[in-house]
N, C-alpha and C positions, 0 to 999 in steps of 0.2 A: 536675395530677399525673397522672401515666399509670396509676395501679392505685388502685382503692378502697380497699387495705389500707394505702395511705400515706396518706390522706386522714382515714381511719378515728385510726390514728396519731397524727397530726396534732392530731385533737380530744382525743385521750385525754392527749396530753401536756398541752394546756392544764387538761385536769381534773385533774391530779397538776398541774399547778402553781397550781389554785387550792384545791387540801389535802383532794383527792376521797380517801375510803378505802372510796368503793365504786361500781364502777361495770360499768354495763349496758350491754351489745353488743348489740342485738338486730337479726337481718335475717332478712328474707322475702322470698322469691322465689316469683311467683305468673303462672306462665304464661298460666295461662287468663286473668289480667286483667292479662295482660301487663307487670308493676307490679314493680319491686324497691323495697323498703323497708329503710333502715336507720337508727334510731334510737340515740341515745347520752345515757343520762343518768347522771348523779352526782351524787353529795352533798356536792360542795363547797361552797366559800364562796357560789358564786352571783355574777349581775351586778345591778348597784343597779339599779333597775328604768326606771333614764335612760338606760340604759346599751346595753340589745342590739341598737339599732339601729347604734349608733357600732360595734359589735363588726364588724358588717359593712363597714364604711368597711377599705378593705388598706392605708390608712395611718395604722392607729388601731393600737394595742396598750398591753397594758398590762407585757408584760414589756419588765425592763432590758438583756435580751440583744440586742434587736436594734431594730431601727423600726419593722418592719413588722408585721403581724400579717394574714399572709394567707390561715392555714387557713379560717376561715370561710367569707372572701367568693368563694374557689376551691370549695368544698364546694358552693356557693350557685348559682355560677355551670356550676357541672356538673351540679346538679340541673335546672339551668331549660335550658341546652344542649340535656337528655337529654330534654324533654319532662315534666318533673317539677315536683315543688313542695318547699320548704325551709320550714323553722320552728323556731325558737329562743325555748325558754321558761326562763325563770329570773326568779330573784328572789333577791335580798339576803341568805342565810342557808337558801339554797332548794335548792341545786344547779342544775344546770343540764339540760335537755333541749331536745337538737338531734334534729330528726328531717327526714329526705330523701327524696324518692320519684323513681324513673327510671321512663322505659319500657325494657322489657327488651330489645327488638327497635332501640334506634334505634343507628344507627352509630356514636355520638361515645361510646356508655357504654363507659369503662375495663373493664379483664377486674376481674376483684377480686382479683389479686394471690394473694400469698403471706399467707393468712391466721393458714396456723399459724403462720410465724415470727413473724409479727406479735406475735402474740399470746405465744407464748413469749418474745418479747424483753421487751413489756410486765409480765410476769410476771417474769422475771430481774430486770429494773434497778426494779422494785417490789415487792418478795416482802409485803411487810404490806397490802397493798393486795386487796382482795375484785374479783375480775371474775368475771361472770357473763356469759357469752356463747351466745347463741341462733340459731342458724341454721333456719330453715326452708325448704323447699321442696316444693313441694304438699302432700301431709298427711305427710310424712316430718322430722323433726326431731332436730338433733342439741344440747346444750346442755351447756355446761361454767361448773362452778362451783370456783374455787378454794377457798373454803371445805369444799365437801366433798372434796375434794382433800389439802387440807391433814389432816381428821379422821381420811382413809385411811393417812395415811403415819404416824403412829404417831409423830413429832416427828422424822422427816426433814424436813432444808431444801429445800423448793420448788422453791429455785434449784439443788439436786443438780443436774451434768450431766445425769445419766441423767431423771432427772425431767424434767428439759426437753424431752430428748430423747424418751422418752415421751408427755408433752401435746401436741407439733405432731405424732408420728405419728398420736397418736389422731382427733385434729384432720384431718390429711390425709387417714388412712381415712375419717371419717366423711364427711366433703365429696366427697369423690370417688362413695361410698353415697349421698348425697342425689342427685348430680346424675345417676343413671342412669336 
């Protein structure tokens, strides 16, 4: 995948399709150890604990939509590419946590894309769904939680245009603030 926020994507759909109502975004950017970190966990169903190695095989999957199942083993393989490490924790009624590390400086790492749309889209086609998403970079941090989101709007829908419209500005500004 050419951007991290499709990769990011990617895992979030299979945590909505395995019945996540809540899940964590978290990345870190840490120059001085040169290190990008981003982690993804949920509360979904979880993989039977035979299971998350076959998760990596790209011609494993468990949905009926298609054969393949190659967000993973692409996530996996752009970790180790980039000079990085991969790991996938779950368990059976567990949820799931995926976590990735790049070196920040090596040439093959994806830019990270369009995160707020990402994100706003994630948020639109899942309005009951909690994401809590974490951005850091050096000691500067920006963090978005729909739930308190949700408590601000006063029983506006989420998916309001303007709402959306609003979360990836906020989103934009804030990341654009992180990376000065």
């Amino acid at each position: 995948m050419r951007e991290m926020s499709l990769h990011i994507m990617d895992i979030v759909e299979n945590a909505l399709a395995a019945g996540a109502t809540r899940i964590r975004l978290d990345i870190s950017e840490d120059r001085e150890k040169n290190r990008l970190e981003i982690i993804i966990a949920d509360n979904g169903r979880g993989i039977p604990e035979e299971d998350p190695e076959r998760l990596l095989d790209p011609f494993y999957t468990t949905r009926t939509t298609r054969r393949v199942g190659l967000g993973l083993s692409l996530f996996r393989e752009t970790s180790r590419r980039c000079g990085g490490t991969f790991r996938i924790e779950s368990g059976k009624g567990k949820g799931t946590r995926v976590a990735a590390t790049f070196r920040l400086d090596h040439i093959d790492l994806p830019p990270m894309g369009d995160m707020a749309g990402t994100l706003a889209a994630l948020i639109a086609g899942n309005p009951g769904v909690d994401f809590i998403y974490t951005h850091r970079a050096g000691d500067d941090t920006f963090e978005l939680d729909t739930r308190e989101i949700r408590k601000d709007l006063n029983g506006v829908d989420i998916t309001h245009p303007r709402i959306l419209k609003f979360i990836s500005s906020s989103i934009r500004r804030s990341l654009k603030a992180l990376r000065k």
